[in-house]
N, C-alpha and C positions, 0 to 999 in steps of 0.2 A: 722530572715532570716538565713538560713542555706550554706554553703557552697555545690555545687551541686555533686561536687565530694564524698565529705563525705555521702551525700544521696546516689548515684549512689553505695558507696561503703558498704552501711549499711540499705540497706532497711526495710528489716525487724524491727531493731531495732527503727528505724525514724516510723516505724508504731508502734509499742510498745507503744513507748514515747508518739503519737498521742492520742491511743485510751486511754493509761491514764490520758490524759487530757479531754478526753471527746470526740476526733474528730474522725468520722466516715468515711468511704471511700468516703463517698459521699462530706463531709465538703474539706476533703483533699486527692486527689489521686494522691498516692506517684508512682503507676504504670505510671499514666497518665503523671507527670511531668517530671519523666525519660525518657518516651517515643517522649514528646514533645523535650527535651533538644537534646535527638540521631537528631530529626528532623532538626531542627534549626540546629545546626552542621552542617547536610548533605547540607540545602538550604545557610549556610552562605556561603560551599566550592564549588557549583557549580554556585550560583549568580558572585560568586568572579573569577571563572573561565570566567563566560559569558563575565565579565564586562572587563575583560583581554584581552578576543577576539574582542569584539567592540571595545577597545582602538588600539588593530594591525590594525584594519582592517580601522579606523578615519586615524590613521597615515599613511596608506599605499595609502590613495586615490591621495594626492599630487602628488606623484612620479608613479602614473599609469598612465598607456594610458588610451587614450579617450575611446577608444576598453573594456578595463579592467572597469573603472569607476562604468557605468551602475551596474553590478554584485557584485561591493565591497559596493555599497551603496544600493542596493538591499538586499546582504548576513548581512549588519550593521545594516538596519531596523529591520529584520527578527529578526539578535540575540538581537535588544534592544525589541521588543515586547515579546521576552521570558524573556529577565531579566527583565522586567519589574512583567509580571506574577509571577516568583521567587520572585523577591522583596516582591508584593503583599501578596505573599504565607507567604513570611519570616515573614514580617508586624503581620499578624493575630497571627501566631504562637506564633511568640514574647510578643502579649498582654496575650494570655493565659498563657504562661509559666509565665510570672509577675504576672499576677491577685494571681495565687495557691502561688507563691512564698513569696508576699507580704502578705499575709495568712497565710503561716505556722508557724504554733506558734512553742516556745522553748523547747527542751525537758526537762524536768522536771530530779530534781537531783535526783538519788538514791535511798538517803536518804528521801526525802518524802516521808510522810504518803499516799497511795492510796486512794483515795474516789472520788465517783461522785459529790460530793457540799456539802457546810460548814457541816454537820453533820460527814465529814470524817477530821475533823480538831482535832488535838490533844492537849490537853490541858498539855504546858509543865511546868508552874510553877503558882504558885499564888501567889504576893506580898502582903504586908498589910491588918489589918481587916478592915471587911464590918463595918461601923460604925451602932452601935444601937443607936436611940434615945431615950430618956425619955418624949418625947412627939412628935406630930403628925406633919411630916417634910412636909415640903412645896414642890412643885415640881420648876424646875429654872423658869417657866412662874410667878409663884404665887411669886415669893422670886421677880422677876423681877417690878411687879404690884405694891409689898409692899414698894417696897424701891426708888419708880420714877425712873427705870433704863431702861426703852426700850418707843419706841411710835409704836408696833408692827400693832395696830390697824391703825394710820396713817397713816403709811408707805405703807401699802397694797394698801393703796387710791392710792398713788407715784408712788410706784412702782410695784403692785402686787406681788399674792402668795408669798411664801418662799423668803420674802426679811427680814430686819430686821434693825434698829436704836436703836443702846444702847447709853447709855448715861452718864453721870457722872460717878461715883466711876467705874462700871461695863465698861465702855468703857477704862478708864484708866486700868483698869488691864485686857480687852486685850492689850493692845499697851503693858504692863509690862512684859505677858506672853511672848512673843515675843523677847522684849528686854534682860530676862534673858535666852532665849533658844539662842539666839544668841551671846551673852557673853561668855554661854557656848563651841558652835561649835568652837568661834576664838581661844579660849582657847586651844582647843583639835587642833588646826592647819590647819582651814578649813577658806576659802576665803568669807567673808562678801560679795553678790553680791546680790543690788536689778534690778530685770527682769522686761522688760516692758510685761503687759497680752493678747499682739496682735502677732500673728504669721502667714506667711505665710503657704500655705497647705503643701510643701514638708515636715518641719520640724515635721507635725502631723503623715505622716507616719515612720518618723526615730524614733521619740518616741514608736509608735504603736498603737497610739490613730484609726488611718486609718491604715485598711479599717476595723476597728471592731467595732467602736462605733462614725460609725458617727452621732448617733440619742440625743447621751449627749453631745455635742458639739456647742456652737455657732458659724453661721456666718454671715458675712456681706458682701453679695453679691456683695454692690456697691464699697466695698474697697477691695475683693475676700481676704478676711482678718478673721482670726479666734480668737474667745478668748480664750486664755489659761486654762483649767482647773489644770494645775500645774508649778510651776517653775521647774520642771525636763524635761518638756518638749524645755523649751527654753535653759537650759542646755546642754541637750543631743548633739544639735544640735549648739553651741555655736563656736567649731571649727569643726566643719564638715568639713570634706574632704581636712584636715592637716594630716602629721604626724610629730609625737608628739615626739623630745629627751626622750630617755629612762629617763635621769635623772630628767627631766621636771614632772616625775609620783611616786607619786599619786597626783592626781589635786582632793582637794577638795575644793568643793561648798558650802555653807551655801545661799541658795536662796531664797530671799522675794519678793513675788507680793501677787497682788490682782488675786484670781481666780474666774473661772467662770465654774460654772454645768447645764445644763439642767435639773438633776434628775428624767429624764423620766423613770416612771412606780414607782419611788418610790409615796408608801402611809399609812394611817395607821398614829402610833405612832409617824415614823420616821420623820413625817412633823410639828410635835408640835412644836411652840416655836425656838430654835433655832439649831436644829440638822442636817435636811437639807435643807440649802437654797440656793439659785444660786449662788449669791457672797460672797466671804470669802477670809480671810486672809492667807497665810501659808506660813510658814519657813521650807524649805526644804533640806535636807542631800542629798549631790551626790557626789558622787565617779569614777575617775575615774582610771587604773589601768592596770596594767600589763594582759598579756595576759597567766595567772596560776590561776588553780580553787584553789589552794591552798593559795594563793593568796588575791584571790577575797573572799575567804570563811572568809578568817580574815578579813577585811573589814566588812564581811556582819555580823560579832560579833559585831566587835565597833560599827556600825550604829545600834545595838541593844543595846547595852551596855549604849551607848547615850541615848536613848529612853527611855532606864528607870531610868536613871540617873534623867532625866524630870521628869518622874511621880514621883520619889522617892522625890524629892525639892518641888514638889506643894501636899505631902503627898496623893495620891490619892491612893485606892489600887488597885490591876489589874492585868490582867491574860497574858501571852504570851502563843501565838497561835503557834503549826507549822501546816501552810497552805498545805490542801490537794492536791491532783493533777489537783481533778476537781474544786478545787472553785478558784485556781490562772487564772488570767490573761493570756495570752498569750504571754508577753514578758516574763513572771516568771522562771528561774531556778530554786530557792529557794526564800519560803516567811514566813517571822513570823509577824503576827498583835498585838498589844498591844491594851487590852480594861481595859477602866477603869468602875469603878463601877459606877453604876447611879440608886440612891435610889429610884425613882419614876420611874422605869422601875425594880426595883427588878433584874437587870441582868446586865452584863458589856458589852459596848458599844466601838465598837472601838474607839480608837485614834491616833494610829500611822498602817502604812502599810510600811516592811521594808524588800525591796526585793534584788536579787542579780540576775541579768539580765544574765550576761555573755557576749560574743560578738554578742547578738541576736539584740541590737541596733546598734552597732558599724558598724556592718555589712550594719544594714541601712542607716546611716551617713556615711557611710565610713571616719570613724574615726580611724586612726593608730597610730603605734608607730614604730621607729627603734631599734632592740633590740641589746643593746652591746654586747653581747655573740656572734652573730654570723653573724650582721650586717642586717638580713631579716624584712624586715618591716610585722606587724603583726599588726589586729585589737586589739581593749583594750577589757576588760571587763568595763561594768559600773554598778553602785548599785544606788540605791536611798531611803531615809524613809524620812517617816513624820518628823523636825522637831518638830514642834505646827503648829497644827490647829486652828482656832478658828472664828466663835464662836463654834463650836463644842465642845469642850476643855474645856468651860464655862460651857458646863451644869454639868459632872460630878463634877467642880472646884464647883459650890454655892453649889450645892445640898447635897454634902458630909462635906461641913465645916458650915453650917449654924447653926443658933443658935436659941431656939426658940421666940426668938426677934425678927428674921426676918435678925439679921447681921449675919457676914461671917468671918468666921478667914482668916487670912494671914499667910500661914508658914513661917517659919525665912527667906530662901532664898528667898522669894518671894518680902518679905517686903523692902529692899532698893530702888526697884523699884518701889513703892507707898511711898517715903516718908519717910517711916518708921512705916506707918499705921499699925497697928495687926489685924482688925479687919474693915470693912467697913457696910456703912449699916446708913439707918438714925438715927438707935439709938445707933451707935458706938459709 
């Protein structure tokens, strides 16, 4: 959500920014919303006149003659049945100007790559070798089957599609993935906070999940109650409509829940085994921050710099992305993706999504701050990445350390949090 002034004062460029996102005049009309705003304006200043005149004219009927009376409560009908029409008028206006408003996505930084979708993504680094093997590597379903680590077939009975139950060694080293990405956040100065995965609707549009995807989303009618698909979402909205002591900032988040996806229209590949399924774990980075891109840009380093600090401890190797204009989201100023390598897909797969929002939630939350320089309260920037995902996380994790036994290495970091295991697997 943008400030309407900055739109009214930048048109041109608020369409730039649009259509390098992909949005067409028809998705977003930056003409229409200006136009609607002059509107509203003009209906708020003469509703407010009206309702000015019916107030004189309420208060003047006491102290009238009987003579006068008739005509003052004649001339007070009359102007309530116009402000009424105004109001009515203002009413409609008002939802349209929201509707486009709650709609218009972020403008994208600068510095982004331009492309219409993922093929305009740029590939800025590549960490670690693809590992070769000396014999014929299993895929994480098959390593899963060999080693009694999932009842994937069961489960489906339970629970249907894209659910999953892992099990022994393999479930304890998600709960360890976890354990050391969060070790690490506290470390680096970020707030341990686990989030409940139930939210009210307003919180969905402060995030941005609404009005763009409400098709991935659950809810539950009878509690008008939604499931989270991220702990950034309960975040965002966590002090809503505070403002925040300057010295109170940077507020970071380290957030643990249980989420929850839809995955509507995902198919294919993507549904094998454990890549995408409804429910999942994740440890999430959030940030919140001053109201300076200069600022928020260093942020949006460390919440990468973290990320692959991650990969780097669980030795995976893997690529960072910088996300094009057209495949970021709509809250997105800036985004880099981390994919790690996944043998039985021959190609790297993400694992973290690590973006730099800017005041484009804040705005929705009306989340502020008071700035000591010069006293003005001012919306924050927020950021958010992947801690760890998982199971997600899992498949390039066996796939890349396996053995051709069927076991699994444990890299040094990994290992205090299994014990001190190297290596798991029935034939460890």
């Amino acid at each position: 959500m943008f400030d309407i002034k900055y739109i009214m004062e930048n048109p041109e460029a608020i369409k730039e920014g649009m259509a390098k996102k992909g949005y067409t005049q028809k998705d977003i009309d930056v003409d229409a919303l200006i136009a609607l705003y002059k509107d509203i304006a003009k209906l708020k200043t003469s509703s407010q006149a009206l309702s000015e005149e019916k107030n004189k004219l309420s208060n003047s009927i006491k102290s009238a003659s009987a003579e006068e009376r008739p005509n003052i409560i004649a001339k007070s009908k009359a102007i309530g049945e116009e402000l009424k029409v105004e109001l009515d008028k203002l009413d409609v206006e008002q939802k349209k100007y929201d509707e486009i408003m709650w709609r218009m996505p972020n403008m994208p930084s600068p510095d982004c790559p331009v492309g219409p979708d993922e093929s305009g993504n740029k590939v800025i680094r590549k960490v670690g070798e693809i590992p070769h093997f000396n014999f014929k590597p299993r895929d994480h379903v098959e390593l899963m089957e060999l080693n009694d680590w999932s009842e994937l077939e069961r489960i489906t009975k339970v629970s249907g599609s894209r659910t999953y139950a892992i099990k022994n060694d393999l479930a304890q080293l998600e709960l360890a993935m976890h354990m050391m990405v969060l070790d690490k956040l506290r470390a680096h100065g970020f707030t341990v906070i686990t989030v409940p995965a139930l939210s009210k609707e307003k919180p969905l549009y402060g995030q941005g999940y609404l009005p763009f995807s409400r098709d991935e989303i659950y809810y539950m009618p009878a509690d008008d109650l939604y499931l989270s698909g991220t702990a950034e979402l309960i975040l965002n909205s966590l002090r809503a409509d505070e403002i925040i002591p300057e010295n109170e900032l940077p507020i970071l988040y380290a957030g643990f829940s249980s989420c929850f996806r839809r995955e509507a229209g995902a198919a294919g590949k993507d549904t094998r085994g454990l890549v995408r399924v409804h429910q999942f774990m994740k440890t999430e980075q959030f940030v919140i921050c001053k109201n300076d891109i200069k600022e928020s840009e260093k942020w949006h380093q460390t919440l990468l710099k973290i990320s692959e600090e991650v990969l780097q401890d669980l030795e995976l190797p893997y690529q960072v992305l910088d996300i094009c204009t057209g495949d970021m989201g709509a809250p997105k100023y800036r985004q880099y993706d981390l994919e790690a390598w996944v043998p039985s897909q021959n190609c790297y797969r993400e694992t973290h999504s690590c973006s730099n929002i800017t005041e484009w939630q804040a705005r929705r939350t009306n989340l502020r701050y008071r700035d000591n320089a010069d006293g003005k309260v001012k919306f924050v920037h927020t950021l958010n990445n992947t801690g760890i995902a998982t199971p997600r996380a899992l498949v390039p994790f066996i796939e890349c350390h396996q053995n051709e036994d069927g076991t699994v290495n444990i890299p040094a970091k990994l290992q205090p949090y299994l014990g001190g295991k190297t290596k798991i697997g029935k034939n460890a």
